[in-house]
N, C-alpha and C positions, 0 to 999 in steps of 0.2 A: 802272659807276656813272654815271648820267645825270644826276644830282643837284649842280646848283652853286653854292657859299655865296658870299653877297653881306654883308660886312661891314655893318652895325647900328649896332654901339655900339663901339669901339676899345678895343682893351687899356690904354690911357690913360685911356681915361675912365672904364674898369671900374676900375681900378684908385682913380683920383682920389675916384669916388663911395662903393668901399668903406670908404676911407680915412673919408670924410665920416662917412658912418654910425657906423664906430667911434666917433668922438669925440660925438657925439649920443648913442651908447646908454651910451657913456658916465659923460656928462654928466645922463642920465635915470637913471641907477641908480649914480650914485652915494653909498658908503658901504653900497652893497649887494654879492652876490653874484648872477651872474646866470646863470643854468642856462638853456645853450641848447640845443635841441633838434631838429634835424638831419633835415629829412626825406629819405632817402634816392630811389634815387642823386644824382640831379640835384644836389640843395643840397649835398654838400661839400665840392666845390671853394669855392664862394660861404661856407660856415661855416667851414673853415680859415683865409681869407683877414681876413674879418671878423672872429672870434676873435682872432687876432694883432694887433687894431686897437684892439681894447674893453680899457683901462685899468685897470678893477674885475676884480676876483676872476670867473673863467669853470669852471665846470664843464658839460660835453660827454655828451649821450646821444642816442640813435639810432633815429629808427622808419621804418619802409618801410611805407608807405601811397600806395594807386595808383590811380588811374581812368585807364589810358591801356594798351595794347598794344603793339603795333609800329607801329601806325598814329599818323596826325599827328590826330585828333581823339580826344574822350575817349569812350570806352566808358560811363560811366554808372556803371558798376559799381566801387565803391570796397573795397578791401579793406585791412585789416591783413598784413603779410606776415613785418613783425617789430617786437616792442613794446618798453618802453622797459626797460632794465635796475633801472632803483632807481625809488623811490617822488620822487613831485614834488609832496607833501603840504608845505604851507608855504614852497614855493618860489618866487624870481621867476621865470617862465620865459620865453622869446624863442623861438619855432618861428620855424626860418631854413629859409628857401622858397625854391628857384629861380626858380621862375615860379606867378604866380597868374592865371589866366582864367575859367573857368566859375565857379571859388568853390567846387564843389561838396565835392571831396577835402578841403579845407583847412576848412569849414563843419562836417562831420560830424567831422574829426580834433577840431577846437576842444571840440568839441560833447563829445565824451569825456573831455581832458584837463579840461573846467574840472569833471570831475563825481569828477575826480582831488585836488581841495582845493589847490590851487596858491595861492599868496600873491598873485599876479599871473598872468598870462596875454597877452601880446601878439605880433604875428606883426612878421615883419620878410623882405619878397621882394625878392631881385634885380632880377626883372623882374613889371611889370601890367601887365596887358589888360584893363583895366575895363571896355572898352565888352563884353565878350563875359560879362561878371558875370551869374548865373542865379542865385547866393547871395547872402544878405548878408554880406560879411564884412568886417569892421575889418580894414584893415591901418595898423599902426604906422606902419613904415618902405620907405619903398620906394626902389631902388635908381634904375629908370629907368622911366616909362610907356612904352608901347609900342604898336604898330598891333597891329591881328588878323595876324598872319602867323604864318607857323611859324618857329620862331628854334633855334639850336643853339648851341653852345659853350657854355664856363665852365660845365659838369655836365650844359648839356642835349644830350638825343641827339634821331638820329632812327633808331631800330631798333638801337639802341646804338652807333650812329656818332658822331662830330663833341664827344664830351664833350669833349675835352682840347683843343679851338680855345681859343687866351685872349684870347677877343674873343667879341662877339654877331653871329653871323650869322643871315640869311635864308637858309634851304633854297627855290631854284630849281628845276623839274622836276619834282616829285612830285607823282602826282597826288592 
């Protein structure tokens, strides 16, 4: 393994700023129920954590939607890989995101659930990369900005390494 993680964002601070966000998504829906929705793998570690933070009534579902391979840039090519178990017709719902960069994955998933009849629709990611944005997309909530670099831990991998770091690092050496 040639590859060497350089700490990011510290388990402290991840921790500090999920904590944050609970009480804000909170505070946003409250007197509501709020259906969040887990993009898989990446996101959740980051929607276990936040879940356990958010004060209102949580209901939990799951989709795998990908534009990425083994490699550290995105393929382009987005797909559905597994969809959501129940209907999210009149529902508030919070798509919790590991990381957002191109936009693109997160642009076209949106772009299907709102045509899903949802009560609401708002994103909420760990980590942005805005300046590498290629889509438009609202994000609600965000955990931390962040450089262009390639980042792992807390869900994210690189070739399915490094998910369970509980910290944000910088992958070193790769080309």
């Amino acid at each position: 393994m040639s590859e060497k993680i350089k700490v990011l964002v510290s388990e402290k601070d991840v921790d500090e700023r999920i904590e944050a966000l609970g009480k804000q998504i909170s505070k946003d829906y409250e007197g509501k129920q709020v259906h969040l929705i887990c993009v898989l793998k990446g996101g959740a570690f980051f929607m276990c954590e936040l879940a356990k933070r958010i004060t209102v009534p949580v209901s939990l579902d799951f989709m795998s939607v990908s534009s990425y391979g083994d490699g550290t840039a995105s393929s382009g090519v987005v797909r559905i890989a597994k969809d959501l178990d129940e209907s999210i017709e009149g529902k508030d719902v919070l798509i919790v995101e590991d990381i957002i960069d191109s936009g693109r994955t997160l642009y076209y998933l949106m772009d299907i659930l709102r045509k899903r009849n949802p009560s609401s629709l708002h994103l909420c990611t760990l980590l942005d990369k805005p300046e590498r944005r290629e889509k438009d997309v609202k994000v609600d909530y965000v955990g931390f900005e962040i450089p262009d670099e390639f980042v792992v831990g807390y869900g994210l991998d690189y070739a399915q390494k490094y998910r369970n770091l509980p910290y944000i690092g910088v992958v070193e050496g790769v080309e």
